[in-house]
VEXDREN-2710 file (C-alpha; in Angstrom, 1 decimal):
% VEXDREN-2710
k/r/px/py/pz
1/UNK/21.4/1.6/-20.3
2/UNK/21.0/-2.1/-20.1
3/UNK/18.7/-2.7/-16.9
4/UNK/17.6/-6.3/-15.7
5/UNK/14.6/-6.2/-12.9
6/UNK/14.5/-9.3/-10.7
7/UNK/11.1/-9.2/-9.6
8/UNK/7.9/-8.1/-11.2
9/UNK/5.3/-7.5/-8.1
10/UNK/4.1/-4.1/-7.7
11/UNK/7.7/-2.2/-7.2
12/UNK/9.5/-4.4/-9.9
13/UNK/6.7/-4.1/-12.4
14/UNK/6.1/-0.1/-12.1
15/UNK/9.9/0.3/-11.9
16/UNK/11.0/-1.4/-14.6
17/UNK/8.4/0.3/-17.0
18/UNK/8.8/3.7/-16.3
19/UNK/12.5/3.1/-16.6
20/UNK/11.7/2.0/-19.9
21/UNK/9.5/5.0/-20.8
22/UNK/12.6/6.8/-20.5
23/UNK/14.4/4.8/-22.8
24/UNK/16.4/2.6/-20.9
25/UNK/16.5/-1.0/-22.4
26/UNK/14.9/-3.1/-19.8
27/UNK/14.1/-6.6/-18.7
28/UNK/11.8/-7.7/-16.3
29/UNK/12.4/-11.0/-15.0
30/UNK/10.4/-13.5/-13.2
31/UNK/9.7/-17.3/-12.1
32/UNK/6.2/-17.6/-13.0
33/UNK/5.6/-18.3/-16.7
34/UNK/2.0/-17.6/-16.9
35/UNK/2.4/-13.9/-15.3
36/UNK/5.2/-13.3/-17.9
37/UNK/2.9/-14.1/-20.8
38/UNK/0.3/-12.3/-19.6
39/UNK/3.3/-9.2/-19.1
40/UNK/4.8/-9.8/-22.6
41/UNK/0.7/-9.4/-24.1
42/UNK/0.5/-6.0/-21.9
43/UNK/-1.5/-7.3/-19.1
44/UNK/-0.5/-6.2/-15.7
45/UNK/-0.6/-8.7/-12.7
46/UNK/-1.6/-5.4/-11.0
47/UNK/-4.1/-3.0/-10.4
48/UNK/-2.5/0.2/-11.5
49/UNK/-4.3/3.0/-13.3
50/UNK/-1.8/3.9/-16.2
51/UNK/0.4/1.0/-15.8
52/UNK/-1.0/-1.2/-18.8
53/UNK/-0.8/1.6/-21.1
54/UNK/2.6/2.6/-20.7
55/UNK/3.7/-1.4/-20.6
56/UNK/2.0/-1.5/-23.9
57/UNK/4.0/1.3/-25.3
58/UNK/7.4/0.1/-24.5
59/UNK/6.8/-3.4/-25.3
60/UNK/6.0/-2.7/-28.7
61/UNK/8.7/-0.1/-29.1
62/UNK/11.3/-2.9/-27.8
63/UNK/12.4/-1.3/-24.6
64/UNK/10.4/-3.7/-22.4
65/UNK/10.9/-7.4/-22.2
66/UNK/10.0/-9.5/-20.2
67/UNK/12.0/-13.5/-18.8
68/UNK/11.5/-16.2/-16.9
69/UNK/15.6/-17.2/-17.2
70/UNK/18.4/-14.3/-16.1
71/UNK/20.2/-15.6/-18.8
72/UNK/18.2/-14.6/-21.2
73/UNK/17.9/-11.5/-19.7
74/UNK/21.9/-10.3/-18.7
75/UNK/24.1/-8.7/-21.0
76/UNK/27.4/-7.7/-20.0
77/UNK/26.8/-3.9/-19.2
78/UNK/23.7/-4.8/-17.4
79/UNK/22.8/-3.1/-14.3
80/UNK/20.8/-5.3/-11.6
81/UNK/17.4/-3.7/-10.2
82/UNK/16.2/-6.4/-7.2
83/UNK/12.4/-5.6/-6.5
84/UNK/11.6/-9.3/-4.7
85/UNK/9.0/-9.2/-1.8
86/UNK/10.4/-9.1/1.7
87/UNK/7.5/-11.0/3.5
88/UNK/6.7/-10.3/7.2
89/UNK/8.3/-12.8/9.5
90/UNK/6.3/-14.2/12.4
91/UNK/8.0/-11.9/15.0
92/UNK/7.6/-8.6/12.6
93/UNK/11.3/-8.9/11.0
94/UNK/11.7/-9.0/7.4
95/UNK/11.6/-12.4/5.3
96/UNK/14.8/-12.0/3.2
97/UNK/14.6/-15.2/1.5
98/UNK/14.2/-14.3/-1.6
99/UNK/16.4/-11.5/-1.6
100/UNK/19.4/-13.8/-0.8
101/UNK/17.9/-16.1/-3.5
102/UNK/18.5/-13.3/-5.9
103/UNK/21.9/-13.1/-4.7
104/UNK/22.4/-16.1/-5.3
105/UNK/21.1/-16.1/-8.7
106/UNK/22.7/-13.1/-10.2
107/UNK/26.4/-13.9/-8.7
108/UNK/27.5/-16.1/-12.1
109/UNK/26.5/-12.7/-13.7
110/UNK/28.4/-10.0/-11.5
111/UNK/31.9/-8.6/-12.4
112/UNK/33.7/-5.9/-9.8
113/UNK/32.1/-3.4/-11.8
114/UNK/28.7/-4.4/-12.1
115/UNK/26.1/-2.3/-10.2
116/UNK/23.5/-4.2/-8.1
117/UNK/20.6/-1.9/-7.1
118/UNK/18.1/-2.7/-4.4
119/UNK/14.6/-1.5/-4.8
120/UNK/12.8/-4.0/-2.0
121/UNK/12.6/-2.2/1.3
122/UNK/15.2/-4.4/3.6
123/UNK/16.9/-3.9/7.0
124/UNK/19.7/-2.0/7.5
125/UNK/22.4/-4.3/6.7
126/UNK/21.0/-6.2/4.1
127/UNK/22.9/-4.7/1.0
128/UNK/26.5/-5.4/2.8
129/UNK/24.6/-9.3/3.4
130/UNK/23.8/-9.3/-0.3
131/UNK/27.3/-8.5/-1.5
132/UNK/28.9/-11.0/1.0
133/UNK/26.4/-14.0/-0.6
134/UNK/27.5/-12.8/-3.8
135/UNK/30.9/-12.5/-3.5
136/UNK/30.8/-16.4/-1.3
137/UNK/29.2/-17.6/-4.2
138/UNK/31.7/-16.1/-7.0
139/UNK/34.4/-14.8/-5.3
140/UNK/33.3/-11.5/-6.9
141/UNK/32.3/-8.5/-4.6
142/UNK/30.0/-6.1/-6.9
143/UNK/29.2/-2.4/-5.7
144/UNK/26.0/-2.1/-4.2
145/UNK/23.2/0.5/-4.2
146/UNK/20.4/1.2/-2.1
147/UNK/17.6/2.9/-4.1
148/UNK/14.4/2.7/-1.8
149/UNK/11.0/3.1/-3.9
150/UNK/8.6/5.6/-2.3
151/UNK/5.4/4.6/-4.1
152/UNK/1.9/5.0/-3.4
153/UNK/-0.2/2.5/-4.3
154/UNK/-2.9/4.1/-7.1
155/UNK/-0.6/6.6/-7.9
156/UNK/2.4/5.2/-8.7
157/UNK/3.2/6.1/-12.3
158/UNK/2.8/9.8/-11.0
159/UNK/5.2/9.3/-8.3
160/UNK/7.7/7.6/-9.9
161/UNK/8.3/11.1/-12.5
162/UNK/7.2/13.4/-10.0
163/UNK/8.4/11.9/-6.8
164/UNK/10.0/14.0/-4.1
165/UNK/13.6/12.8/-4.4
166/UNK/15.3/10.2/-5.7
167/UNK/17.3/8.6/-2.5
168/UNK/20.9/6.5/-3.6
169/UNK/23.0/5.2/-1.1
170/UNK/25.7/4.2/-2.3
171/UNK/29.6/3.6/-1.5
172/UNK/31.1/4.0/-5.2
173/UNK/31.2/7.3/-6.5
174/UNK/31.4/4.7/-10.3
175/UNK/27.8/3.3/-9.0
176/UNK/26.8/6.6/-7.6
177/UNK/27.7/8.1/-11.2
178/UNK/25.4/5.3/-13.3
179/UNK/22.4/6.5/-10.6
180/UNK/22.6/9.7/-11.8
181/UNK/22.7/8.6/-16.0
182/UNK/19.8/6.2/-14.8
183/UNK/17.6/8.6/-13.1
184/UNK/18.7/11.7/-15.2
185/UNK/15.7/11.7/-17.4
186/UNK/13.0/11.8/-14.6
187/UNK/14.2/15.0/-13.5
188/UNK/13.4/14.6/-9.8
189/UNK/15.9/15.2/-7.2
190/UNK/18.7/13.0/-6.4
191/UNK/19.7/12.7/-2.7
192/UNK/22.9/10.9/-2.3
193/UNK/23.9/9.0/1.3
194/UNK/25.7/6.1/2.7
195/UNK/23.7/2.8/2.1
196/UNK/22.9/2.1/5.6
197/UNK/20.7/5.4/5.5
198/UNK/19.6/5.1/2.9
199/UNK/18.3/1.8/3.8
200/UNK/17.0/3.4/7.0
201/UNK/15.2/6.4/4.9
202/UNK/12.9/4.3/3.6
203/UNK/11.5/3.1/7.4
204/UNK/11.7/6.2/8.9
205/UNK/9.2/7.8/6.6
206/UNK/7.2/4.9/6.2
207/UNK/6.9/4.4/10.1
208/UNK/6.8/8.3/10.3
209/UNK/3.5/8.4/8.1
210/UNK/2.0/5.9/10.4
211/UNK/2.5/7.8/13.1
212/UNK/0.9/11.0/11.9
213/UNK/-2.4/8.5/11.2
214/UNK/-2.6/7.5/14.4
215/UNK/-1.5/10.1/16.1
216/UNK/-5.2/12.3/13.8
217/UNK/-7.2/8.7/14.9
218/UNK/-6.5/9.6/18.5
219/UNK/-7.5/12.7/18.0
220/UNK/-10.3/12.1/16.7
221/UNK/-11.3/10.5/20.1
222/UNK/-10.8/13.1/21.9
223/UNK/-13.3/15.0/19.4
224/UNK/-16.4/12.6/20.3
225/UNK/-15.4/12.9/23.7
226/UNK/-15.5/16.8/23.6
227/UNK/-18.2/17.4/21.0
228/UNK/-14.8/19.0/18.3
229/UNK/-14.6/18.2/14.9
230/UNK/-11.7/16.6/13.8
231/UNK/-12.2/17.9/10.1
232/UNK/-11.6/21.1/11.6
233/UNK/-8.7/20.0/13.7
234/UNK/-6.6/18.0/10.7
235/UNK/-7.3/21.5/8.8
236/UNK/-6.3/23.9/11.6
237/UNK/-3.1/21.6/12.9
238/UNK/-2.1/21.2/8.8
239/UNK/-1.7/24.6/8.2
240/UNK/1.2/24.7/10.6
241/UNK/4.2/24.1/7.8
242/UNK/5.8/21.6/10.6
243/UNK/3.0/19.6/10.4
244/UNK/1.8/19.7/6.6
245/UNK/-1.5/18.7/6.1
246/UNK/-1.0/15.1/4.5
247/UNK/-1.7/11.9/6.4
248/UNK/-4.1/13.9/8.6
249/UNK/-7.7/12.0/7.5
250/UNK/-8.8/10.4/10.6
251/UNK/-10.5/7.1/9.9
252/UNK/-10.2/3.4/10.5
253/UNK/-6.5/2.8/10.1
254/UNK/-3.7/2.4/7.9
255/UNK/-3.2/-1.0/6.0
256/UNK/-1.4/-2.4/2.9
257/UNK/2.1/-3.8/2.1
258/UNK/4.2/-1.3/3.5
259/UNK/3.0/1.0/6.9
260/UNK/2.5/-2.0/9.1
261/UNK/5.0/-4.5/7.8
262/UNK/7.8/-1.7/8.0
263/UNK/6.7/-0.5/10.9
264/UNK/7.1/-4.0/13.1
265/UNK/10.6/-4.4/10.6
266/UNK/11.3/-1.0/12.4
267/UNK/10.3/-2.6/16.0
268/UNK/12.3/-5.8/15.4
269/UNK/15.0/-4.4/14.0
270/UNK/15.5/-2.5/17.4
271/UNK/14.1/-5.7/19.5
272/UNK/17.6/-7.1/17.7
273/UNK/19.6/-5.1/19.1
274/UNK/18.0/-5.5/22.8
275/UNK/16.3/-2.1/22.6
276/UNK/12.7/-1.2/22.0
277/UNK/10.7/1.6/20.2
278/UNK/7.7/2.8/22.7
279/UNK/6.6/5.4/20.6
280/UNK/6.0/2.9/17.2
281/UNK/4.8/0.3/20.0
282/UNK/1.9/2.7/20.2
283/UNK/1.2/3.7/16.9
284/UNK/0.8/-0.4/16.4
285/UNK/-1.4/-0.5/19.3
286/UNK/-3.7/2.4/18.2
287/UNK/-3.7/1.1/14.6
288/UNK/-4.4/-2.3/15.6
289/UNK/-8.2/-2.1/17.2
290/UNK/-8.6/1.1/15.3
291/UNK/-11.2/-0.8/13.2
292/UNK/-12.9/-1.8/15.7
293/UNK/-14.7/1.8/15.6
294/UNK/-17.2/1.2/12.7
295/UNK/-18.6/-1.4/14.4
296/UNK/-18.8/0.3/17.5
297/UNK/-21.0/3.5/15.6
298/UNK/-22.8/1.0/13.8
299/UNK/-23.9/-0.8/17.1
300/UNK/-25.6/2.1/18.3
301/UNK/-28.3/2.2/15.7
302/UNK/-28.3/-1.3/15.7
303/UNK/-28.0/-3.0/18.7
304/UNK/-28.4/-6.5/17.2
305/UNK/-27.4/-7.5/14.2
306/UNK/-28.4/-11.2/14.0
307/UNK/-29.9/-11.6/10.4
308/UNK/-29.6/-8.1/9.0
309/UNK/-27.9/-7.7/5.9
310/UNK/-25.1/-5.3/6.5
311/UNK/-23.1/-4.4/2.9
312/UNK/-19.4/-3.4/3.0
313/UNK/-18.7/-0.8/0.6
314/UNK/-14.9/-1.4/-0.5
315/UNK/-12.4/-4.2/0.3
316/UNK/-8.9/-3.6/-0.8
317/UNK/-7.0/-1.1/1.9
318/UNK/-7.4/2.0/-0.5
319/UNK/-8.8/3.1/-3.5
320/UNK/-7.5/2.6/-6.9
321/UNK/-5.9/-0.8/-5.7
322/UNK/-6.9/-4.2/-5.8
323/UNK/-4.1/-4.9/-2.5
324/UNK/-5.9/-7.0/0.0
325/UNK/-3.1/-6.8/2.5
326/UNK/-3.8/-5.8/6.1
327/UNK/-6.9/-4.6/4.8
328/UNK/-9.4/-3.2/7.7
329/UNK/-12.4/-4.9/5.5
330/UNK/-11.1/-8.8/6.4
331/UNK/-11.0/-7.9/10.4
332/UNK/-14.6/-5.9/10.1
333/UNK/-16.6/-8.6/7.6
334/UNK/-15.0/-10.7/10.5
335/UNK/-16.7/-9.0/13.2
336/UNK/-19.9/-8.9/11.5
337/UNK/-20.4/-12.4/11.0
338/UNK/-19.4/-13.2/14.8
339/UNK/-22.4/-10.8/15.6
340/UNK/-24.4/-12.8/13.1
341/UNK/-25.2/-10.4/10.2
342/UNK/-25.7/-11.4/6.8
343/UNK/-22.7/-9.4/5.0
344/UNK/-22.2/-8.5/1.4
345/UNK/-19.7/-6.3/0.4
346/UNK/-18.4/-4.4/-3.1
347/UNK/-15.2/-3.4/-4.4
348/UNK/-14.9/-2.7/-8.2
349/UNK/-11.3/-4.0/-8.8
350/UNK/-10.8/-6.2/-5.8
351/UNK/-13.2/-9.4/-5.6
352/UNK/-10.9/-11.6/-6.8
353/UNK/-8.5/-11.1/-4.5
354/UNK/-10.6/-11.0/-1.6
355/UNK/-12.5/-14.2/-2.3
356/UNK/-10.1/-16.3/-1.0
357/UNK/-9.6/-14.4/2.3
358/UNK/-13.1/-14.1/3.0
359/UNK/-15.9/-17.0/3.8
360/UNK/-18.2/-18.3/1.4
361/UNK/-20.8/-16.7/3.1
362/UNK/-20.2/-13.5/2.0
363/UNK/-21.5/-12.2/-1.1
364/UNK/-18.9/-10.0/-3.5
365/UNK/-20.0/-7.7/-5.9
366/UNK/-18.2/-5.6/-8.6
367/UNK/-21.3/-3.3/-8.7
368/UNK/-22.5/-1.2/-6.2
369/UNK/-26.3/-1.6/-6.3
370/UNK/-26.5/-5.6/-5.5
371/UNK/-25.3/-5.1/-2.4
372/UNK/-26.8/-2.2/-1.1
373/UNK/-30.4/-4.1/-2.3
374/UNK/-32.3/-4.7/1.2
375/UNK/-29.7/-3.8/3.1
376/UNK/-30.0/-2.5/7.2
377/UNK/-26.5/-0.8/6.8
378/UNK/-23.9/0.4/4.8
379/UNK/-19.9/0.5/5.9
380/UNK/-17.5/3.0/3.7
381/UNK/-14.5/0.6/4.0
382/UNK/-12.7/1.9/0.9
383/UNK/-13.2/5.8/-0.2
384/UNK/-13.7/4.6/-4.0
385/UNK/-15.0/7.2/-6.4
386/UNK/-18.0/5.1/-7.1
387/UNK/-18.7/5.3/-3.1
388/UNK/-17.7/9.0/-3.1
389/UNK/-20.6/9.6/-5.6
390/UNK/-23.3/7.6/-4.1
391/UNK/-27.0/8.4/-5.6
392/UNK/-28.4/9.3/-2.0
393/UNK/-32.2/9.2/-3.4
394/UNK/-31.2/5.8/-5.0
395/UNK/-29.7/4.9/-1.8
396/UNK/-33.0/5.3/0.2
397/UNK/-34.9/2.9/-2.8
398/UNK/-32.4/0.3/-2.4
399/UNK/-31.7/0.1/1.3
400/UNK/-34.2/-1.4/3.6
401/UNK/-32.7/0.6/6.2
402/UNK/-30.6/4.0/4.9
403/UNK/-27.8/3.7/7.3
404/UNK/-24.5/4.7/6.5
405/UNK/-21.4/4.0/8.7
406/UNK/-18.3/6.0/7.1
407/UNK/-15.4/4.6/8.2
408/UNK/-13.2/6.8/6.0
409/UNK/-15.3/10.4/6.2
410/UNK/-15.6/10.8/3.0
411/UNK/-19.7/11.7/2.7
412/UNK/-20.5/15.2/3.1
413/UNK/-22.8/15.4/6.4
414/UNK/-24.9/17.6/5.5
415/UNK/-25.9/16.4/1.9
416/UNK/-27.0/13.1/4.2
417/UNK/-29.1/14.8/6.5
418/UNK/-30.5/16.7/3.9
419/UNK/-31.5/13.2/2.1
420/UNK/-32.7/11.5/5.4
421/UNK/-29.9/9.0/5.8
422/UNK/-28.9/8.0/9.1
423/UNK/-24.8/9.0/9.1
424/UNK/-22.1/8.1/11.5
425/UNK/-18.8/9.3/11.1
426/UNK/-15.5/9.6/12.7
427/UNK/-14.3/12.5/15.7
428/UNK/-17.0/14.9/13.5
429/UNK/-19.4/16.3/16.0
430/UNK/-23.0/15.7/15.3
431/UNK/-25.2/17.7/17.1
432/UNK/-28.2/15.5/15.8
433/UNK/-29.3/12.8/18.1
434/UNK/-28.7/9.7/15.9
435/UNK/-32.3/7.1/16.4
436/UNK/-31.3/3.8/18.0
437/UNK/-33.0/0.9/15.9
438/UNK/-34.1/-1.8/18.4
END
């Protein structure tokens, strides 16, 4: 099929490429010239492992194209996939600007029967908004689909041919039926629903995941407080099959584009209709200061840090990303220059999108060894691989001080004790009185 993506950040881009892979004929379009020449060589705006590779495949088998103009794009058949951001608003609810821009945009395009897919995660609502701007604009009313993405960021080329289900909501049985010829080939399952739910399906889980991490983070308070392990407690509590054992890794919150901006959509969208939601109130709350525990653990080795050279291991808000948004490194490097320490931090993908956000004073590095050189403490911000395999005998050499604060328990206590590094992790009981550094 003839597919035109409107959109090219991290759902657009991954989208229209593996539809491509499949053999669909697609083009990508978007407004800024120089990230379409960069597409149209192969080179992903993204951090994505696998992305480039399969973009360079289709590219130069001529199923993947890339525009700045629609019209260069559309052909008659064509089937519209709309994967613009939906930026947070200042009270939490969802920035549809550019959606209705799109609208706007495609409506010279749109016959009855054209198919208009929405891939951006929107309010409930928004489709039956998008197909009255369209049809004010052109007098034509097209039929609308909701088709929520479910990607994780790092593993999104896996996801998108062996996802969980494939959710279209849809009220045209013709639209429903050129879901099923678009998705045929990725052999997942097809769950088919009104468009409203489907809309909502994509919050619910998204807001539901959050909950399950803070829900394990406020558990894992209750471990320090009653000498338990919380490694024990995710395990034991996960092996209940109505609990599942994902999203059970207690640590220093949740960040990115999509748990806490669809979680406050979820809160305002109920705030709209004069209603609240305590329960995602408090998963906000706990998620919010959640953070705030790394420097808490490191503050009682150190109970000054004026001067010391602290390194932050990791900055984007997971691994195998270089997504900077509502990252827990920005608010920590924060807190560690208010209590004046010298802070250097590490991220192999990520720099360049962090420099911006961070101060001057901070030191990146793309290597690992710089910034552990002298320094009075380490933070595990970011579970990287390179973190994950830390040298610990090289570790003692390089730090001044071997301290390690693992905001994301991802070190194995006992190979630290073992190597004489002073460890802090989260709600996992140590029996082994931790020095306080004065």
């Amino acid at each position: 099929m003839n597919i035109v993506v409107i959109g090219t950040g991290y759902v657009g881009l991954v989208t229209g490429t593996a539809l491509a892979e499949v053999g669909h004929q697609v083009t990508c379009v978007d407004l800024d010239t120089a990230k379409v020449v960069r597409m149209r060589d192969g080179k992903s705006p993204i951090y994505e492992p696998g992305l480039e590779s399969l973009m360079g495949n289709n590219i130069w088998n001529g199923r993947l194209a890339f525009e700045t103009e629609l019209r260069d794009a559309v052909k008659e058949d064509s089937v519209f996939f709309i994967a613009v951001g939906t930026p947070q608003s200042a009270d939490g609810s969802a920035n549809l600007d550019y959606i209705l821009a799109v609208a706007r945009d495609i409506a010279p395009f749109v016959y009855e029967e054209t198919v208009v897919v929405t891939k951006s995660t929107v309010p409930v609502g928004t489709n039956d908004l998008i197909a009255d701007t369209i049809a004010m604009t052109c007098g034509t009313r097209p039929m609308m689909v909701s088709n929520p993405e479910f990607l994780r960021e790092g593993s999104a080329i896996h996801d998108t041919f062996y996802g969980d289900r494939i959710v279209v909501g849809t009220a045209h049985e013709e639209a429903a039926s050129v879901m099923r010829a678009i998705f045929e080939p990725f052999t997942v399952p097809i769950f088919e629903t009104d468009i409203r739910s489907a809309e909502m399906i994509k919050y619910a889980a998204n807001a539901f995941l959050a909950t399950k991490i803070s829900f394990i983070n406020e558990m894992a308070n209750m471990c320090e407080w009653k000498n338990a392990d919380i490694e024990a407690v995710s395990a034991g509590i996960g092996m209940d099959k109505r609990i599942g054992s994902q999203f059970l890794r207690a640590g220093i919150g949740y960040g990115g584009s999509c748990f806490p901006k669809d979680t406050r959509a979820l809160i305002a969208m109920a705030r709209e209709e004069g209603e609240n939601l305590p329960l995602l109130d408090a998963v906000e709350a706990v998620n919010a200061v959640r953070y705030e525990k790394v420097m808490e653990n490191l503050l009682t080795i150190h109970h000054d840090l004026r001067g010391k050279k602290i390194a932050v291991l990791g900055l984007a808000f997971k691994p195998n990303t270089n997504d900077m948004r509502d990252a827990a490194s920005i608010k920590i490097i924060t807190q560690l220059l208010d209590a004046g320490a010298n802070v250097v931090a590490y991220d192999p993908v990520a720099t360049k999108e962090a420099r911006p956000l961070l101060p001057n004073s901070v030191e990146l590095y793309d290597k690992m060894e710089p910034a552990l050189l002298d320094a009075e403490a380490a933070i595990i911000v970011t579970e990287w691989y390179e973190v994950r395999q830390l040298d610990l005998d090289a570790l003692k050499t390089m730090m001044r001080v071997p301290i390690i604060i693992d905001g994301r328990n991802c070190m194995d206590q006992k190979q630290m004790k073992e190597a004489g590094i002073m460890y802090h992790s989260i709600g996992r009981n140590n029996h082994d009185k931790i020095p306080v550094l004065r």
